[in-house]
ROVEXBA-614247 format. One record per residue (C-alpha): residue number from 1; residue in three letters; x, y, z. Coordinates in nm, 3 decimals, decimal comma, padded with zeros to 5 digits, always signed. Example, Ala and Ser with C-alpha at 12.3 -4.5 7.8 and 13.67 -1.06 7.14 Angstrom:
REM residues 2
seq: 1&type: ALA&x: +01,230&y: -00,450&z: +00,780
seq: 2&type: SER&x: +01,367&y: -00,106&z: +00,714
END
This chain:
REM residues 322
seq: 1&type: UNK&x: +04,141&y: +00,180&z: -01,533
seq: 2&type: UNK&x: +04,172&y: +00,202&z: -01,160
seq: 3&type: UNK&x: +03,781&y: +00,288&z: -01,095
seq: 4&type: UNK&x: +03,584&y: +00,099&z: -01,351
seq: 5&type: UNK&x: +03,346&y: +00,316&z: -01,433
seq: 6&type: UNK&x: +03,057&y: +00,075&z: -01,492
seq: 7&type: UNK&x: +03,079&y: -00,042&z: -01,098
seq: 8&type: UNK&x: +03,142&y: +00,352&z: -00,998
seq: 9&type: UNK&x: +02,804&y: +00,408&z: -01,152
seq: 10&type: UNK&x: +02,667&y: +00,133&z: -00,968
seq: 11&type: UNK&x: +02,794&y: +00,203&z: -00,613
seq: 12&type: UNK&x: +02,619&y: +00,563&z: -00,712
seq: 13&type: UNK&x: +02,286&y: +00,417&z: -00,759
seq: 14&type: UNK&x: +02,282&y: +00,182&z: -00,437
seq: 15&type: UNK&x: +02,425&y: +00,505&z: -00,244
seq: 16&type: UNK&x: +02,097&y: +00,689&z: -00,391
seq: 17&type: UNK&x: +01,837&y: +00,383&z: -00,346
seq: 18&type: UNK&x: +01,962&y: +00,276&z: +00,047
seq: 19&type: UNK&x: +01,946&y: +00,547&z: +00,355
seq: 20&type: UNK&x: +02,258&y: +00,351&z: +00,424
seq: 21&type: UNK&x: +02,500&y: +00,050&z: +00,316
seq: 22&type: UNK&x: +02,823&y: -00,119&z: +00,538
seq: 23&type: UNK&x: +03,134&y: -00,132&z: +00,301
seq: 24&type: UNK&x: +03,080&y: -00,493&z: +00,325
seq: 25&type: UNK&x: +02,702&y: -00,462&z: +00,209
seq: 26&type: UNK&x: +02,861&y: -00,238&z: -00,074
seq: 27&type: UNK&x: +03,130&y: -00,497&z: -00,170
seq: 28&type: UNK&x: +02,895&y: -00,801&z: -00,183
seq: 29&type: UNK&x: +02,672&y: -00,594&z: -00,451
seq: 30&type: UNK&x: +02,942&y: -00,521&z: -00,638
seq: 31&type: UNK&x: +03,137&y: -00,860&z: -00,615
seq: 32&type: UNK&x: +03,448&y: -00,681&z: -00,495
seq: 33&type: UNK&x: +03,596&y: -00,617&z: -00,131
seq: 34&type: UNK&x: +03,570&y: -00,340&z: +00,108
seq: 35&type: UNK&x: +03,909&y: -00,157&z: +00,037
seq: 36&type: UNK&x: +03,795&y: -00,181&z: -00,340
seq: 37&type: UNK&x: +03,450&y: +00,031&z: -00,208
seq: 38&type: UNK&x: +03,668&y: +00,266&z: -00,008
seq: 39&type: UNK&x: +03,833&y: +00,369&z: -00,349
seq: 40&type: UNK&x: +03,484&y: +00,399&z: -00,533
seq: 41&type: UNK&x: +03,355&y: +00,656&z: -00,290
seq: 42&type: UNK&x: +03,733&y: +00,841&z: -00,293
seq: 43&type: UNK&x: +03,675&y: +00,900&z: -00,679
seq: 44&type: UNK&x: +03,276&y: +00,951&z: -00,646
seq: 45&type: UNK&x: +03,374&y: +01,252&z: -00,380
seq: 46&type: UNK&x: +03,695&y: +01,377&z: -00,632
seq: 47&type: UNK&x: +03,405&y: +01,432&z: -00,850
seq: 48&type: UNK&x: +03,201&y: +01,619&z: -00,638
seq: 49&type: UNK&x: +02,935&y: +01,360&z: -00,508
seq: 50&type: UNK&x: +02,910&y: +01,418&z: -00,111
seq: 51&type: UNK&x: +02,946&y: +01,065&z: -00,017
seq: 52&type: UNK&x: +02,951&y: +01,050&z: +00,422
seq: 53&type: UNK&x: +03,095&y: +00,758&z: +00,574
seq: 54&type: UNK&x: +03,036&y: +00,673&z: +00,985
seq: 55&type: UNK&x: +03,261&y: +00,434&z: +01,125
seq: 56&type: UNK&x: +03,176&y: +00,175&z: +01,422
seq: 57&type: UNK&x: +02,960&y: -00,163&z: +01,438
seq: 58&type: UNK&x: +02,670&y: -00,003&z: +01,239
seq: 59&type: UNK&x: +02,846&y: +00,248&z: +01,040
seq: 60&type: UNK&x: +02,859&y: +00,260&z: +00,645
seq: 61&type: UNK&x: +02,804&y: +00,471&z: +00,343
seq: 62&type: UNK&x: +02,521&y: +00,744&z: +00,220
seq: 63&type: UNK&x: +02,501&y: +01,028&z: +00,023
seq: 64&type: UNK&x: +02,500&y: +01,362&z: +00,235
seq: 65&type: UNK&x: +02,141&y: +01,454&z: +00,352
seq: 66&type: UNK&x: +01,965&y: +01,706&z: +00,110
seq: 67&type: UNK&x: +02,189&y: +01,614&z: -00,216
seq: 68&type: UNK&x: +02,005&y: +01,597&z: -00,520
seq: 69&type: UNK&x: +02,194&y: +01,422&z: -00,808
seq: 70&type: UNK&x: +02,139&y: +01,484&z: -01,154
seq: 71&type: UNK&x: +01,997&y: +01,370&z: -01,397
seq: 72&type: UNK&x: +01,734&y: +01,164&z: -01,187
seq: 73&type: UNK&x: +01,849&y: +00,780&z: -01,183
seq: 74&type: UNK&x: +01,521&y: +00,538&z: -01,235
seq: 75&type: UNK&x: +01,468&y: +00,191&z: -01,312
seq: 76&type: UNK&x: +01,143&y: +00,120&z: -01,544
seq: 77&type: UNK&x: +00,988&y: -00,017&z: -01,229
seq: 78&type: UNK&x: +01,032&y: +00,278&z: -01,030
seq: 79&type: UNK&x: +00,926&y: +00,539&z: -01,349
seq: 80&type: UNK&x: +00,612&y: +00,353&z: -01,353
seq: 81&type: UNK&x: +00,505&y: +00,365&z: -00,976
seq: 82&type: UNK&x: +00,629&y: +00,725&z: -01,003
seq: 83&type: UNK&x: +00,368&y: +00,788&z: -01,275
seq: 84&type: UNK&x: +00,136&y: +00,598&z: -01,177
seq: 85&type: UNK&x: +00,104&y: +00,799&z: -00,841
seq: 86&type: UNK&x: +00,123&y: +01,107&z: -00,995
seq: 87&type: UNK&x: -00,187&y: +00,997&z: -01,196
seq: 88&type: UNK&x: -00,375&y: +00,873&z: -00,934
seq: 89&type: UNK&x: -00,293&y: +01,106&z: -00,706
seq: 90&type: UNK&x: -00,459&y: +01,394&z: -00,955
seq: 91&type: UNK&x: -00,733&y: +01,183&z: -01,059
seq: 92&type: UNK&x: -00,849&y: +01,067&z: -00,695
seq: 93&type: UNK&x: -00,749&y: +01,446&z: -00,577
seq: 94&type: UNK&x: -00,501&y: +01,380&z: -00,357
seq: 95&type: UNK&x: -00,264&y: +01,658&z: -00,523
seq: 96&type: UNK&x: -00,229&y: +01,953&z: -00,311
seq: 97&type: UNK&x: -00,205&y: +02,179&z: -00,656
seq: 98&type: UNK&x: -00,268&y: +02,069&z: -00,982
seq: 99&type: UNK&x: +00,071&y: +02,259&z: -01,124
seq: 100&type: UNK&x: +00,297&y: +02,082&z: -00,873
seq: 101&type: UNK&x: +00,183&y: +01,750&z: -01,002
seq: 102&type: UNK&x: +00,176&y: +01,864&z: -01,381
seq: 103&type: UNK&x: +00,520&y: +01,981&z: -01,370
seq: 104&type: UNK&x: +00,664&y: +01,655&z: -01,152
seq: 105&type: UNK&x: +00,562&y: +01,465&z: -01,428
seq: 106&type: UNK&x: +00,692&y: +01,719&z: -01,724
seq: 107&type: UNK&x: +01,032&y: +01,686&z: -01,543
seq: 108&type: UNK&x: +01,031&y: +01,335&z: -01,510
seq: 109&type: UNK&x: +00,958&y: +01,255&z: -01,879
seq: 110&type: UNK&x: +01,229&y: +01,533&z: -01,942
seq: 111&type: UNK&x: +01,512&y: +01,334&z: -01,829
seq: 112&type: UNK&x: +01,405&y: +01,002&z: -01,923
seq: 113&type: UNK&x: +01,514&y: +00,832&z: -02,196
seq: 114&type: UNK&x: +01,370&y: +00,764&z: -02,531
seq: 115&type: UNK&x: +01,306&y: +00,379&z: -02,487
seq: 116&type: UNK&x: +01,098&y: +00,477&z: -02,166
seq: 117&type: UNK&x: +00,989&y: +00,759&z: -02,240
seq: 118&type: UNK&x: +00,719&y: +00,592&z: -02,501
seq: 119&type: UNK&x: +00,579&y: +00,333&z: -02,285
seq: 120&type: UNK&x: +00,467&y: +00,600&z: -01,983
seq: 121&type: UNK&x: +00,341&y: +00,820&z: -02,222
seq: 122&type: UNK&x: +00,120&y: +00,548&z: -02,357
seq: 123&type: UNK&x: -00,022&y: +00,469&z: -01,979
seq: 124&type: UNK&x: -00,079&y: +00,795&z: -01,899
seq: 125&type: UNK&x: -00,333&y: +00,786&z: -02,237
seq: 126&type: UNK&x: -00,453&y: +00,453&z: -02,191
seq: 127&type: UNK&x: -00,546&y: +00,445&z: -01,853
seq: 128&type: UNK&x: -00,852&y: +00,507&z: -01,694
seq: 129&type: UNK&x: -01,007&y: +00,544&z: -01,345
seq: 130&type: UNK&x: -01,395&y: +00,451&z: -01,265
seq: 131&type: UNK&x: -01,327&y: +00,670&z: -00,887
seq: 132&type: UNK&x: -01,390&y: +01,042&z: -01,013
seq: 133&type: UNK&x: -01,224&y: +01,289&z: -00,725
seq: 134&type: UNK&x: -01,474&y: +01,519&z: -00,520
seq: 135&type: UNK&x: -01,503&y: +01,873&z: -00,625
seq: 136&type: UNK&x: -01,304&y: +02,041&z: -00,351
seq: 137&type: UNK&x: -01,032&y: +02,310&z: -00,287
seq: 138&type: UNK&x: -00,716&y: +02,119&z: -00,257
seq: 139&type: UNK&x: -00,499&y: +02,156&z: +00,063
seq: 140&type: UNK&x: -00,182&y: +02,416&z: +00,073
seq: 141&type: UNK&x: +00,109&y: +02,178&z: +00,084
seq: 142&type: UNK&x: +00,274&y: +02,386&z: +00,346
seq: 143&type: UNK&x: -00,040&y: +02,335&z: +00,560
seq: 144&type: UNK&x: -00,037&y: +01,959&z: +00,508
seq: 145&type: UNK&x: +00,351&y: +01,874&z: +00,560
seq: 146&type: UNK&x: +00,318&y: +02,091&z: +00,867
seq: 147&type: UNK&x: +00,024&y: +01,915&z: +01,012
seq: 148&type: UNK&x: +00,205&y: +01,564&z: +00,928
seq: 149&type: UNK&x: +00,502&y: +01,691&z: +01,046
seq: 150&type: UNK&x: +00,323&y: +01,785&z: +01,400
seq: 151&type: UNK&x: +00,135&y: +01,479&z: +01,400
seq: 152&type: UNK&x: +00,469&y: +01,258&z: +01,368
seq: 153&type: UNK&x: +00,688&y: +01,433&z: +01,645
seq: 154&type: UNK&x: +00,359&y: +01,458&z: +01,907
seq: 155&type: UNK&x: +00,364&y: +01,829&z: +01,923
seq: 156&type: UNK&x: +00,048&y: +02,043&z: +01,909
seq: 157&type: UNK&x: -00,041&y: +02,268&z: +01,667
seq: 158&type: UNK&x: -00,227&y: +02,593&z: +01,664
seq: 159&type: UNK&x: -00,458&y: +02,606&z: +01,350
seq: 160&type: UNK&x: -00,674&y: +02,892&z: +01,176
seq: 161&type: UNK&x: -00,991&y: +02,715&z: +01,087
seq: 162&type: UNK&x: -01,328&y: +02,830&z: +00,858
seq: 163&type: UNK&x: -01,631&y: +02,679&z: +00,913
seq: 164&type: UNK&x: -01,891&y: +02,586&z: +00,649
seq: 165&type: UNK&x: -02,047&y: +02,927&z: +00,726
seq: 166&type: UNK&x: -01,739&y: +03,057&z: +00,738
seq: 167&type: UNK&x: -01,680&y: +03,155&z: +01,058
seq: 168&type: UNK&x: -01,341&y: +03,180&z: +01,136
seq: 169&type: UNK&x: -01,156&y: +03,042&z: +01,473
seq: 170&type: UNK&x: -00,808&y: +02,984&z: +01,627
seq: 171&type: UNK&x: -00,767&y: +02,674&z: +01,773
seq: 172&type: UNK&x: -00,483&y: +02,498&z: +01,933
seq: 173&type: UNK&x: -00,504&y: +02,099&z: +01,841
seq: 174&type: UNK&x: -00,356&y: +01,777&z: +01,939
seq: 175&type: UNK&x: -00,305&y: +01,621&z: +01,570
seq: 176&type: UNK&x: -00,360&y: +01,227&z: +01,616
seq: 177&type: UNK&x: -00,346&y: +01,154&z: +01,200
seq: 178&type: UNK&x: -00,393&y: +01,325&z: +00,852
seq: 179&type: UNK&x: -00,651&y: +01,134&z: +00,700
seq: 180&type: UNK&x: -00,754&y: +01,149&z: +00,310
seq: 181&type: UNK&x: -01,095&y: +00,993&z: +00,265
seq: 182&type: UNK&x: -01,341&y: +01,017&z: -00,043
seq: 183&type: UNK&x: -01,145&y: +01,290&z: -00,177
seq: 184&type: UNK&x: -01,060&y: +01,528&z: +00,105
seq: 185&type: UNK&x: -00,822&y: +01,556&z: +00,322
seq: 186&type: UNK&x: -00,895&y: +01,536&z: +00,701
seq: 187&type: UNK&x: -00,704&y: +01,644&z: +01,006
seq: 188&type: UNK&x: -00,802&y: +01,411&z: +01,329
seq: 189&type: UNK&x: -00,737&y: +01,512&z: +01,662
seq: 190&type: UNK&x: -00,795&y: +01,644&z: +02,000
seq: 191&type: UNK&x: -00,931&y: +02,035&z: +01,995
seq: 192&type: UNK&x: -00,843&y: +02,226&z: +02,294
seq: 193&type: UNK&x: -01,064&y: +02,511&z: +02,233
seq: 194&type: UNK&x: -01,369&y: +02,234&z: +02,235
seq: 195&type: UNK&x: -01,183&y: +01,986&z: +02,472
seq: 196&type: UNK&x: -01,337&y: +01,734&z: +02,245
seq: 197&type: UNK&x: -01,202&y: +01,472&z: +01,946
seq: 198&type: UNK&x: -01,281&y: +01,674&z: +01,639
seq: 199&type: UNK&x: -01,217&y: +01,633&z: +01,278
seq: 200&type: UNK&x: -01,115&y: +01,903&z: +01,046
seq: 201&type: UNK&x: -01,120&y: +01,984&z: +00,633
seq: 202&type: UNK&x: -00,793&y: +02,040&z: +00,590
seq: 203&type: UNK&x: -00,892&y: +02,270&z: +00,288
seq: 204&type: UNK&x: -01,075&y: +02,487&z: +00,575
seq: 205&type: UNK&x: -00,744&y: +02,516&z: +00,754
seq: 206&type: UNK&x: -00,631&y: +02,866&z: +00,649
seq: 207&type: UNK&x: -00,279&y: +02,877&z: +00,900
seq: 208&type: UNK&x: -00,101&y: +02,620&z: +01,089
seq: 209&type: UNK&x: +00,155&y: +02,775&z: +01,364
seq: 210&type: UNK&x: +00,373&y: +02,503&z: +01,585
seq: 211&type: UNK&x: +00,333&y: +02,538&z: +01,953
seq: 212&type: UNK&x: +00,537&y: +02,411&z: +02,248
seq: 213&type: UNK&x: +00,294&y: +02,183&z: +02,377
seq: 214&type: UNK&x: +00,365&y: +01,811&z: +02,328
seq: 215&type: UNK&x: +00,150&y: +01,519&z: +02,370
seq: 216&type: UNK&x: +00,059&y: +01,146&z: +02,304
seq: 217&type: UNK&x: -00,192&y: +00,944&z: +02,077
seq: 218&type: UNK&x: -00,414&y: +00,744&z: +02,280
seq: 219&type: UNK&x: -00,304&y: +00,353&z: +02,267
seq: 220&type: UNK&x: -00,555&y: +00,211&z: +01,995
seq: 221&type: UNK&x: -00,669&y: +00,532&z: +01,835
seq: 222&type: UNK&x: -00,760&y: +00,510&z: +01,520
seq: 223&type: UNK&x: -00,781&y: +00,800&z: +01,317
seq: 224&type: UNK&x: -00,943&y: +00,626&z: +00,988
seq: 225&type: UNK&x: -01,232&y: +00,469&z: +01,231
seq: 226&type: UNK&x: -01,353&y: +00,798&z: +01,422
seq: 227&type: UNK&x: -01,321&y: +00,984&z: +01,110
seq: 228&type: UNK&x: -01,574&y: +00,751&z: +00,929
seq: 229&type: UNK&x: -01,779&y: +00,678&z: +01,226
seq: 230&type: UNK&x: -01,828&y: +01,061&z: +01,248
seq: 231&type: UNK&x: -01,888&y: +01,143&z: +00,922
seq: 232&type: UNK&x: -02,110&y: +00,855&z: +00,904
seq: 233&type: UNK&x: -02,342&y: +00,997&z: +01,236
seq: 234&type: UNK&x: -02,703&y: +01,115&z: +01,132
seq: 235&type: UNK&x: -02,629&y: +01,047&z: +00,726
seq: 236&type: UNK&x: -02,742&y: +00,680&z: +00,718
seq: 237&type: UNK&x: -03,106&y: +00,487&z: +00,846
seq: 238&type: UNK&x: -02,922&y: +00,195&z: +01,024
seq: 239&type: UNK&x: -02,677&y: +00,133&z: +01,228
seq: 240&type: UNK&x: -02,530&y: -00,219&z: +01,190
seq: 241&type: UNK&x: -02,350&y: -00,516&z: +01,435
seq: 242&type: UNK&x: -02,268&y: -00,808&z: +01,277
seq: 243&type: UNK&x: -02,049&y: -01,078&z: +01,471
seq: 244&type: UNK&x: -01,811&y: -01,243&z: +01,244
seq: 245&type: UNK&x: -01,680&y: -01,588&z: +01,313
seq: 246&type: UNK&x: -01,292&y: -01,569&z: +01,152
seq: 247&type: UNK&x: -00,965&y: -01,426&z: +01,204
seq: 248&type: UNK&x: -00,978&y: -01,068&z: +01,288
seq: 249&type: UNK&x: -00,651&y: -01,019&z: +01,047
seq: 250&type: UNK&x: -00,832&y: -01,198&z: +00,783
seq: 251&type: UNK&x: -01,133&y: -01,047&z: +00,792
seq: 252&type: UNK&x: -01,008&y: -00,687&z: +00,807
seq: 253&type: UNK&x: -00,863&y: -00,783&z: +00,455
seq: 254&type: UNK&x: -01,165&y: -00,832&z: +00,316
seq: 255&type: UNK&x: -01,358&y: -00,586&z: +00,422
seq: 256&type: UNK&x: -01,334&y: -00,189&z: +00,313
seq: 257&type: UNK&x: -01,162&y: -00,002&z: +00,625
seq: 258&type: UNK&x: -01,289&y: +00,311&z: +00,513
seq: 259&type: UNK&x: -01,661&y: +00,172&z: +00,570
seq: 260&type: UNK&x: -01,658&y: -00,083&z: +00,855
seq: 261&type: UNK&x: -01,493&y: -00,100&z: +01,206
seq: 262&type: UNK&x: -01,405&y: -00,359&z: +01,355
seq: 263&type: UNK&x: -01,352&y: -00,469&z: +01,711
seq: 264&type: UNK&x: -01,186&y: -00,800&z: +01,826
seq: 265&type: UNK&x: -01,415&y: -01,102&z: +01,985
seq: 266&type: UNK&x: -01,355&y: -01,405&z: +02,153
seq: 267&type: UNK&x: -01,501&y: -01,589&z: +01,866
seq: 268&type: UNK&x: -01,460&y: -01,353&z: +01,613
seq: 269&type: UNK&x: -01,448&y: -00,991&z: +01,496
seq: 270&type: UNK&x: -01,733&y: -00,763&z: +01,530
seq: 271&type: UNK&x: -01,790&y: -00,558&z: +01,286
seq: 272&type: UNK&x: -01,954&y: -00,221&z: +01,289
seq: 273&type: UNK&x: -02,102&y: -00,007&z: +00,984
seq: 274&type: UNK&x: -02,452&y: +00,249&z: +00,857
seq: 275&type: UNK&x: -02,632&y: +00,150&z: +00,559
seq: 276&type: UNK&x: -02,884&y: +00,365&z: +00,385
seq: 277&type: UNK&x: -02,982&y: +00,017&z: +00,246
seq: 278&type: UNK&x: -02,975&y: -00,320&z: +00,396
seq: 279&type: UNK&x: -02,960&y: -00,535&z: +00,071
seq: 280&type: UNK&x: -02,597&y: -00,396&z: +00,008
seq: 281&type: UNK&x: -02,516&y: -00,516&z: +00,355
seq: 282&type: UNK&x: -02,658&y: -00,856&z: +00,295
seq: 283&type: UNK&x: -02,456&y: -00,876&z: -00,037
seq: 284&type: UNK&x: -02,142&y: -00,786&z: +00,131
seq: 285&type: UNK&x: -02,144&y: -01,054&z: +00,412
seq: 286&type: UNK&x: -02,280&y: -01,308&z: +00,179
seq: 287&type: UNK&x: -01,922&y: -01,255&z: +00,003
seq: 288&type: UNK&x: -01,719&y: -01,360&z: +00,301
seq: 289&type: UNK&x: -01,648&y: -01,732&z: +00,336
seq: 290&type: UNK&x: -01,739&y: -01,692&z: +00,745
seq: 291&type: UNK&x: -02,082&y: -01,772&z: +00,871
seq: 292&type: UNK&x: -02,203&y: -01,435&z: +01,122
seq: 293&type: UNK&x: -02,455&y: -01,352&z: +01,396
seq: 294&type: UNK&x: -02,618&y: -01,023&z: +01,319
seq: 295&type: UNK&x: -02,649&y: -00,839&z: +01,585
seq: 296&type: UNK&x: -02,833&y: -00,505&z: +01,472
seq: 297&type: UNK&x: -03,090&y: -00,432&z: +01,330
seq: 298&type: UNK&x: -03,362&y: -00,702&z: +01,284
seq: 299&type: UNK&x: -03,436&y: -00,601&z: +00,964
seq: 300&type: UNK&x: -03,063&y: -00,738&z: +00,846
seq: 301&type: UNK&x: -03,195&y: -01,086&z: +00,902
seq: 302&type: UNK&x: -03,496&y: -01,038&z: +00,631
seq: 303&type: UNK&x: -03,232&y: -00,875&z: +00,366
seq: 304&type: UNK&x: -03,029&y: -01,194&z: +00,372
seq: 305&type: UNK&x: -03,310&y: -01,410&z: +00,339
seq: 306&type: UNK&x: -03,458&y: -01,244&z: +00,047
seq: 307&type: UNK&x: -03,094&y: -01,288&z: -00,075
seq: 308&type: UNK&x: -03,034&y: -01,629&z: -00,013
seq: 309&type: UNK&x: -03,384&y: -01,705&z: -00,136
seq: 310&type: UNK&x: -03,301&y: -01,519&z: -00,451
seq: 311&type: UNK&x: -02,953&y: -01,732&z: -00,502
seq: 312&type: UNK&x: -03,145&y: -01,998&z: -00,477
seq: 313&type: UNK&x: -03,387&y: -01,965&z: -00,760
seq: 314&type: UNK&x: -03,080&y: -01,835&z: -00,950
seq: 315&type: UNK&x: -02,930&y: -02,189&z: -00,905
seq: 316&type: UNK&x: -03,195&y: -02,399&z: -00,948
seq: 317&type: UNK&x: -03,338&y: -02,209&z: -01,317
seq: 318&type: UNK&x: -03,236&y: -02,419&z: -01,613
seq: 319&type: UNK&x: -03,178&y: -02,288&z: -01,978
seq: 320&type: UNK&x: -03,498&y: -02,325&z: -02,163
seq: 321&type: UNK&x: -03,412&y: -02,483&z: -02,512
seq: 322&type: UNK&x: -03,536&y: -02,306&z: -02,812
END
């Protein structure tokens, strides 16, 4: 056989897992050499399979933008994470509509095979989530791709937007980042009509038009800080500064970035949070393997004491013998 069809199925699957492969890329996966390649893709386009080569120094191989090849090709790795995201995406509410991802999954299991077909089923029955999603209306998904879409190329974006007592405005805004937090999605950005950073339900958004207007994220923003920071304003009794003394990389890893900001110091990173209670606070730096200087408020210092006097009786009780 002049195409073996065993490595013409393979070339097929790299061409649909890499944006783009060199012949000699293609020949080293397939322990052949780049002539060999050029007569794989021949026969994959004699049977219909838009395969685009580009010559030069970075040229190379792809399937033509847009094509969709059936049946859908997946390893067991990549039906899992598939799944999986599906799931968690529905249970956490990050689904736009519940039918979209009901029937991705429906057409997934479709076209996979018995052997694997088993196995997901049994995850999606035995697994369980302890985050429930918020009750909310979820976002259209032509709403959200177009605000992600505007946020990525640094155009503005004129929006339709209803307030909690729905009120309804036209606004044009600067979109800095689409940010899903505690299950909502938020829109982040500069408002024209308030010349002011706002933040936005994107469930509220009711239209979102393109405009001509272009413009640029300030250097440092970050959208997942100010959102928290303002949803955080008048909801919690203290505000909190705690110096940490370790890596700022480090520490950022073990600390939840949708609760805490943090700013880098010359001998350490500060980190900023609100607390309607000051004995979860205490618990949480008592968990990192840094000592700190609080800061803010007083009141911190007596929470860890209590809690370091509390560990301490802990470690010093004995088992009483019956």
């Amino acid at each position: 056989m002049s195409h073996p069809l065993t490595r013409v199925l393979t070339l097929l699957e790299l061409l649909q897992s890499h944006a783009g492969l060199t012949g000699a890329e293609l020949a080293d996966q397939l322990s052949t050499d780049v002539r060999t390649i050029r007569r794989y893709t021949a026969h994959l386009r004699e049977l219909g399979i838009p395969v685009e080569a580009e010559r030069g120094r970075y040229g190379g191989y792809r399937l033509a933008r847009g094509y969709r090849m059936p049946p859908l090709v997946l390893s067991n790795d990549e039906a899992l994470a598939v799944v999986l995201g599906l799931l968690a995406g529905e249970q956490l509410g990050m689904s736009t509509t519940a039918p979209a991802g009901a029937g991705a999954l429906a057409k997934i299991e479709r076209v996979l095979p018995d052997a694997l077909r088993a196995p997901l089923a049994a995850m999606r029955e035995a697994l369980f989530f302890t985050a429930s999603a918020v009750t909310a209306q979820a976002p259209e998904t032509g709403i959200l791709l177009a605000l992600a879409q505007a946020s990525r190329a640094g155009t503005t974006i004129g929006i339709g937007y209803r307030s909690r007592q729905q009120d309804e405005t036209e606004r044009d805004v600067d979109l800095y980042g689409v940010v899903f937090h505690s299950g909502r999605w938020y829109a982040v950005g500069y408002d024209h009509l308030r010349d002011a950073l706002r933040t936005f339900r994107i469930d509220r958004i009711t239209s979102a038009t393109p405009r001509t207007g272009t413009f640029t994220v300030p250097d440092g923003f970050d959208p997942v800080a100010h959102l928290t920071a303002n949803l955080g304003q008048g909801r919690y009794h203290w505000q909190v500064e705690v110096l940490i003394h370790g890596p700022l990389e480090e520490v950022a890893r073990r600390l939840p970035r949708s609760a805490v900001t943090l700013t880098a110091q010359p001998s350490g990173a500060l980190m900023r949070t609100q607390a309607d209670r000051l004995d979860g606070t205490a618990h949480l730096l008592a968990s990192l393997e840094w000592p700190f200087t609080i800061q803010r408020p007083d009141e911190l210092r007596e929470a860890v004491k209590e809690l370091a006097t509390r560990l301490v009786t802990a470690a010093e009780r004995t088992a009483e013998l019956s």
